[in-house]
N, C-alpha and C positions, 0 to 999 in steps of 0.2 A: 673504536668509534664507528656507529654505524653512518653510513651514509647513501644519501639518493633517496631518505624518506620524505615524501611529499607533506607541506603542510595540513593542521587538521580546520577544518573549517568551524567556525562556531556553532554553538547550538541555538537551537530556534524554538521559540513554540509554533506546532502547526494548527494555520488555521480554522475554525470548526466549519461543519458541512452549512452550504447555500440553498438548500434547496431540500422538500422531502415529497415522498412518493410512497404510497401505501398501493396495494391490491388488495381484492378480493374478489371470489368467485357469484357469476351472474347465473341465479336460476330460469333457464328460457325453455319454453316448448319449442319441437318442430318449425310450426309456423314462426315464431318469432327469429328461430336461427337461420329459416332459410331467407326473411327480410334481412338479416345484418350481413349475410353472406352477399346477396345482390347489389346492398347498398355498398359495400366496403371493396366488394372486384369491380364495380363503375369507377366511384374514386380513385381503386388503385390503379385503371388501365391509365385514368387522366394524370395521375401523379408520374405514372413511368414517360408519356408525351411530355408534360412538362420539364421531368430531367432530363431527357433529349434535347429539347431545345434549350437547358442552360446549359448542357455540356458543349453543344456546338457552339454558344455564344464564348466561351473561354474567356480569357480576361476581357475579353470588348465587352461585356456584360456592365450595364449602366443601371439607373432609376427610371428612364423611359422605358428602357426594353423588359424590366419588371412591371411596369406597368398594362404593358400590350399583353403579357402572359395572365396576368389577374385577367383583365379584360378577357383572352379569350376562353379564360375559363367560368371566367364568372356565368355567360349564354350556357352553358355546358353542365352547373352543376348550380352553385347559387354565392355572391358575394362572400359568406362567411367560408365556404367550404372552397373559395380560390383563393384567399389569403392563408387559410391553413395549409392548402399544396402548395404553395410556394414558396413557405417560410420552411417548411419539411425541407422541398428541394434545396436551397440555398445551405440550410444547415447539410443536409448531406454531400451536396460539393465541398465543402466546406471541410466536410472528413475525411475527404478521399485527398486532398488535399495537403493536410496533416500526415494522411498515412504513405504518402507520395516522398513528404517530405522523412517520414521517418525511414522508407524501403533507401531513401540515396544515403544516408547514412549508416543505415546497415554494409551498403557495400563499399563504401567508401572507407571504414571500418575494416572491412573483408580485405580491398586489395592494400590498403597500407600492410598489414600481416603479412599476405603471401610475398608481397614486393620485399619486408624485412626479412625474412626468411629465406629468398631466392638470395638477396645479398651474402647470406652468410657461408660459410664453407659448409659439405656435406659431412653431417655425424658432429655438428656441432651441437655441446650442449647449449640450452636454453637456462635464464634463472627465474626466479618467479615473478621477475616484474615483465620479461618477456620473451620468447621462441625460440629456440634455438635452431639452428638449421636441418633439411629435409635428412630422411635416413641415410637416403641411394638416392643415385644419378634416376632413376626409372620415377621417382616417386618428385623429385626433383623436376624433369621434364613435364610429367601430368600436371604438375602444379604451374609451371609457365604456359603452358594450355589454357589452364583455368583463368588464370590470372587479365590473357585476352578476353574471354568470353564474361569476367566481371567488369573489364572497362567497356566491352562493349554494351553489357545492360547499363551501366552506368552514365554511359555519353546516350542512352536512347531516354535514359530517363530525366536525364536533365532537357533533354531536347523537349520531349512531353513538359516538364513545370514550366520551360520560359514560351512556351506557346498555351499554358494554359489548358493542356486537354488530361483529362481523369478516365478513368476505367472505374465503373459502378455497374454494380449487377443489382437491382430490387429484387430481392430476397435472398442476395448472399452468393458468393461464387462457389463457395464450397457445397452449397444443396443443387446449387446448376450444376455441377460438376458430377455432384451423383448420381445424376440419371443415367450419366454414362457406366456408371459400375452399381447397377443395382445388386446384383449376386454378392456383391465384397460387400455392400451395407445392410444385406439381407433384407430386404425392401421392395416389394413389390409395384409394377407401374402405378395402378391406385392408391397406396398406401405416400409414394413419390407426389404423386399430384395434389393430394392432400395437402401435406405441407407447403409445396411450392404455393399454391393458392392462398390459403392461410399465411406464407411470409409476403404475400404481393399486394395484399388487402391494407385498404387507408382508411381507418376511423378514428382519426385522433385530431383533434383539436385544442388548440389553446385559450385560455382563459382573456375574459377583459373585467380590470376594474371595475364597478356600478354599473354591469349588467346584470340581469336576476339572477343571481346565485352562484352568478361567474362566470359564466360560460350559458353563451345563447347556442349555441352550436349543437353539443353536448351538454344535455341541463340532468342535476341529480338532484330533487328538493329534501330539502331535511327528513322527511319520513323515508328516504329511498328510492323516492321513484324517478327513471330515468328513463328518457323523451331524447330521441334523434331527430335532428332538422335532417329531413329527408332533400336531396337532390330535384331538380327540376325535375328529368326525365323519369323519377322514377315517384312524385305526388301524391300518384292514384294507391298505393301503398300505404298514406297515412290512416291511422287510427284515433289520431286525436288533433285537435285547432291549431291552424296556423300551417300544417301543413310537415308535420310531426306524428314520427311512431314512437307511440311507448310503452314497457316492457309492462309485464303485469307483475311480474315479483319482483320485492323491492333489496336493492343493493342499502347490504351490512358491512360496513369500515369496522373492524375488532378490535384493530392496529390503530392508535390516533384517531379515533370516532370523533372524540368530543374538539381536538384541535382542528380537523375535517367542518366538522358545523357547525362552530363560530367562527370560521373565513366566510361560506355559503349563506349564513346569517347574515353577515355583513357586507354581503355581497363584492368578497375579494375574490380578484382573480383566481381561477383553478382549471385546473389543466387535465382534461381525459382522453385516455387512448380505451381502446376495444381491440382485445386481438383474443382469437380462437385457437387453442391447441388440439389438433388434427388427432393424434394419437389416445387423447382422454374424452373426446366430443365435449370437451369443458369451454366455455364462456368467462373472460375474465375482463374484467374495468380495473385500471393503472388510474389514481387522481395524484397528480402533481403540481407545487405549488413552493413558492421562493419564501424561505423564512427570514426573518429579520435575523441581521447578523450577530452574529454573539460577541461580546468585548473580548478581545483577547486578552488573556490575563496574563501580568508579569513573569517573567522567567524567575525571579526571587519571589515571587510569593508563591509560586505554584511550588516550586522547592521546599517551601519552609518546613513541610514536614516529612521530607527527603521525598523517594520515587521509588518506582520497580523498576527495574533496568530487564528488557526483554531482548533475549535474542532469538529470530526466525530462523526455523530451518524451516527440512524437508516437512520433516512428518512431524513437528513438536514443536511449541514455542517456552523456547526455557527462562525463566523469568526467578528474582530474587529481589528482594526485598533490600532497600541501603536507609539509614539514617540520613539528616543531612551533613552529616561528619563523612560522609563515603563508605560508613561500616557496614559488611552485610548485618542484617538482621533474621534471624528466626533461621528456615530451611528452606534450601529449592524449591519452587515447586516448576513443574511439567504439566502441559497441555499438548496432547495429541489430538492430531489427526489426521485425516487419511486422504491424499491428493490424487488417487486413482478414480477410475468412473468418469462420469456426464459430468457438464459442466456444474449443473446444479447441486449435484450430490458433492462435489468439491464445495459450491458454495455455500451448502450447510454446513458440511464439518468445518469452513473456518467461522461461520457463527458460532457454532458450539464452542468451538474455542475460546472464543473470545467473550464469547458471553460468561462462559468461566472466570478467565481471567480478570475480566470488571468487576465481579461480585468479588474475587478476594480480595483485589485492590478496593474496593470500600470498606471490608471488613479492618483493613490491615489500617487503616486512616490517612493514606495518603493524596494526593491531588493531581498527583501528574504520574505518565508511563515514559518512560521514554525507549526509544527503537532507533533502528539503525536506518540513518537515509540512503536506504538502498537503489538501484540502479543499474541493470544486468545487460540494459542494451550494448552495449560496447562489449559484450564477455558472452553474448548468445552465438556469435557469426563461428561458422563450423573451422574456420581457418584458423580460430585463434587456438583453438582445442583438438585440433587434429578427429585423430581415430579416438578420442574419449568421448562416444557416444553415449555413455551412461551417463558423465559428469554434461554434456551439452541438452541429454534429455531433463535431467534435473532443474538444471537452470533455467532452463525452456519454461515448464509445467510451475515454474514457484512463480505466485501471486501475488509479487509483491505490491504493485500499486493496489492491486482488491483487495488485496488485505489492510494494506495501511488506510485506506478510504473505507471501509469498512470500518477499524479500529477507533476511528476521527469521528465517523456518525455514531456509534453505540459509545464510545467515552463520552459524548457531547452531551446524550442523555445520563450520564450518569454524573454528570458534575465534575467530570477527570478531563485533564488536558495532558496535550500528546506531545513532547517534544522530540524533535527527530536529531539524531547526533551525527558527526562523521563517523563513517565505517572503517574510516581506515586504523588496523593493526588491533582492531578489537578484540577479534581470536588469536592473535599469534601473543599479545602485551597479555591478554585474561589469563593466558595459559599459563606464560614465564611468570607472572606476577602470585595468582591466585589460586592456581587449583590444587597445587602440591599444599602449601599453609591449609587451608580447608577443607583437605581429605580424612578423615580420621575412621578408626576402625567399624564404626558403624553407618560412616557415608561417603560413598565416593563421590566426589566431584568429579563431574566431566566438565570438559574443555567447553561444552556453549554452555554450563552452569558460568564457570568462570567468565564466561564473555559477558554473558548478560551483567557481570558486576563492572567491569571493563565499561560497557556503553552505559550503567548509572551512574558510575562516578565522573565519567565524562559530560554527563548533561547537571550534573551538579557542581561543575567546573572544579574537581580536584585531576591532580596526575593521577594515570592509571597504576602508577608503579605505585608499591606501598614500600616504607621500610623494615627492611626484616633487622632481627635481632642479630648483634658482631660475634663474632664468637666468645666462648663460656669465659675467656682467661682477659676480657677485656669489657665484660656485663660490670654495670657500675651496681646492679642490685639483688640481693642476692636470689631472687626467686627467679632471675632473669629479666631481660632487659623488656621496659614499656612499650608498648607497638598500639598506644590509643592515638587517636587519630585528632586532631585538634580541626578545630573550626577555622574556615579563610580569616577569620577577622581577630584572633589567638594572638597576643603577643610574642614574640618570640619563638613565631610557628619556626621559620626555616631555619634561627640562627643557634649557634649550638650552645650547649647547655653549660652552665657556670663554673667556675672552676671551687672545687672545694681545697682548701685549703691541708697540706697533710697527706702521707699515703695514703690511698683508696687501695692498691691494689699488693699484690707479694712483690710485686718488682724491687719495691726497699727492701731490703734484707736486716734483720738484725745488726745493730750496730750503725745504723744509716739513715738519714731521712731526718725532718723536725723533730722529731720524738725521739730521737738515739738515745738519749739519755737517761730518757722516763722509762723505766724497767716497770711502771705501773701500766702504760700503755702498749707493752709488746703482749704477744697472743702466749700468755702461759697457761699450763694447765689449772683450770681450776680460778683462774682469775676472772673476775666480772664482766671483764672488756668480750670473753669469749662466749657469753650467754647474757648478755645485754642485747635488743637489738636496739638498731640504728636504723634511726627517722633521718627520710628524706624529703623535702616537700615537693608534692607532684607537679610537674611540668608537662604540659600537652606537648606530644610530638607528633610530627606530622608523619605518617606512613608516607 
């Protein structure tokens, strides 16, 4: 009997995306780019004062002291464009915040480990639920060293949340960071300040209900053309009424055009950013906008006509097709891709992926995928995994929240809902249960083939174990024993099957048994009882 298995949590469906956001690239001359450049480093020096003064304000920060900040920026820029810096800034304390909250638990994470691990004796094994003790005394002391220097981040970082104070860098700490190692990012000073400029720049604003076309701030009209409310100090700049420049080539939505300009028609809120990428001299407009929320649909009816159970890895997502009986159907299939490179280039290949995946899951007819509710934070911290710096870079670099947030928005469009399962024992149950039965000479099953049946069958609420056939001298039939899979709602799914009356099997011998006497009914040569077959009536069993 095993024991110390943690319960499995139920399945859920997850809910569809809140909100959508299209790009597309702006065609600008010269003059036009060096107006969005002047206008969006004003803004962005006013946005970095502004997050100074709400970092200093820390939790004292009130609905007055927001007010005084519009105010002083309002003289400085213009009403709409002080509500848009302050709503920026708030949201970004806000994250630093979260992300304050998510660093104490990383190490909090960290020294529970080393603390378990110092406890234990030296050359102690570990088991897989957790660590075993240090090799050596040397490696042993390094780690009670360490173990000070994470309570002491840890007690400075909790001192920072109950006082309130955040660490933010406008434009990111890691491009500040670079400037100090230009040579390692191969990057020259100009090429450096480029960027930094381009990440410091604020041209974004949000949307208002029953303003013209949603946004007075940032206005786009249905034919494309887009008009910036220019700043106080910076008026003598406009080209067009009111105190407004705008572009002369007109922005094309490709992506959701036609969902794009019936909000703008109707004058619903819509939300633009402007931001420059330094290394393409490219111009691009982000329009973002909250969609109405989609019903979420039953867990028994998204089911009804069973799921694809997908399991993530590194480089592939292995996905297989199940009935709603829990049977696989048809063959494997495999989605690669490649998690190396820019962030971007990550972020295409798991489109690609996935945009795969959906089109077969439409072809195949079913309605829902289900996946694994993954969760790596607690298994990233370098303590827990020692010196396996391959398996902690692995785990590091796998996307799982973007890919699952990914997955959510493109099934959403396609009519598929996603349910998420518990992960636990999904690969260790797929592999005992399913991969040896499903190997056969012309397809190997791997181990996250099998998983991915492992996490369908679980969001289809069957057990992952299936049953296999008893052995040949105890099969009640003779081609071997049934392994069909019956349905939750099957009578006499779990209970065991009927007694027939009479030997079934050789155990009676000759001379023995209800029939001893009937010499019609023993197995002689040539007698009909031995090339008759024998009807049984089929009974669903439950794997």
């Amino acid at each position: 009997m095993v024991v110390g298995l943690r319960a499995v949590a139920a399945s859920f469906v997850v809910p569809g995306p809140s909100g959508v956001a299209v790009r597309t690239r702006l065609r600008v001359s010269a003059v036009e780019a060096g107006v969005l450049r002047e206008v969006g480093g004003l803004l962005g020096s006013l946005a970095s004062g502004d997050l100074a003064v709400r970092c200093r304000d820390g939790l004292a920060h009130d609905g007055e002291r927001w007010a005084e900040r519009k105010r002083a920026l309002t003289g400085r820029s213009s009403s709409r464009w002080a509500g848009a810096i302050t709503k920026a800034t708030h949201d970004q304390w806000a994250l630093a915040r979260r992300g304050m909250a998510a660093y104490m638990r990383g190490l909090e994470a960290g020294i529970a480990v080393v603390r378990h691990r110092l406890s234990l004796p030296v050359g102690e094994k570990g088991t897989k639920g957790a660590p075993g003790g240090y090799r050596s005394r040397r490696e042993w002391h390094a780690k009670s060293r360490r173990l000070t220097v994470l309570e002491a981040r840890r007690d400075r970082a909790v001192s920072d949340w109950r006082a309130g104070r955040v660490r933010v860098v406008r434009g990111g700490r890691r491009l500040a960071n670079t400037r100090h190692h230009l040579p390692e990012a191969q990057l020259s000073e100009g090429r450096w300040r480029g960027r930094w400029d381009a990440a410091r720049m604020f041209l974004s604003a949000d949307g208002e209900t029953g303003k013209r076309y949603g946004n007075e701030t940032i206005r786009i009209t249905p034919d494309g053309h887009l008009s910036v409310k220019l700043p106080t100090p910076l008026a003598h700049l406009a080209n067009a009424p009111h105190g407004r420049f705008a572009l002369a080539e007109a922005a094309v939505f490709p992506h959701r055009g036609e969902e794009w300009a019936a909000r703008i028609a109707a004058n619903r809120a819509m939300a633009y950013t402007l931001h420059h990428d330094p290394d393409r001299d490219r111009w691009y407009v982000t329009a973002s906008w909250q969609r109405k929320e989609i019903p979420v649909l039953p867990l028994d009816a998204a089911l009804a006509a069973g799921c694809i159970g997908v399991d993530m890895n590194d480089d592939h997502l292995a996905a297989w097709r199940l009935d709603p009986h829990g049977n696989p159907v048809g063959e494997p299939h495999r989605f690669c891709y490649d998690l190396s490179g820019s962030a971007s280039h990550r972020d295409a290949q798991i489109r690609h992926a996935l945009t795969r995946l959906l089109h077969w899951a439409r072809g195949c007819g079913v309605r829902a995928i289900a996946v694994e509710d993954l969760d790596f934070d607690r298994a990233k911290t370098r303590e827990k995994h020692g010196r396996r710096k391959r398996f902690r870079r692995l785990i590091s670099r796998f996307p799982t929240a973007r890919l699952r947030a990914r997955l959510v928005s493109m099934a959403a469009e396609h009519g598929l809902t996603v349910i998420a399962v518990d992960p636990a024992y999904t690969s260790r149950w797929g592999a005992q249960h399913w991969q040896k039965p499903l190997t056969t000479p012309r397809r190997k099953t791997t181990r996250h083939d099998a998983a991915s049946i492992a996490i369908g069958r679980r969001a289809l609420g069957h057990p992952i174990r299936r049953r296999t056939a008893p052995p040949p001298q105890h099969q009640s039939d003779a081609a071997g024993h049934r392994t069909v899979q019956a349905g939750p709602d099957a009578r006499g799914r779990e209970e065991t099957r009927p007694h027939v009356p009479g030997p079934r099997t050789r155990c009676d011998g000759p001379g023995r048994g209800a029939n001893a006497a009937d010499q019609c009914a023993q197995n002689r040569s040539g007698h009909t009882a031995e090339h008759e077959s024998r009807h049984q009536d089929s009974l669903p069993l439950s794997l």
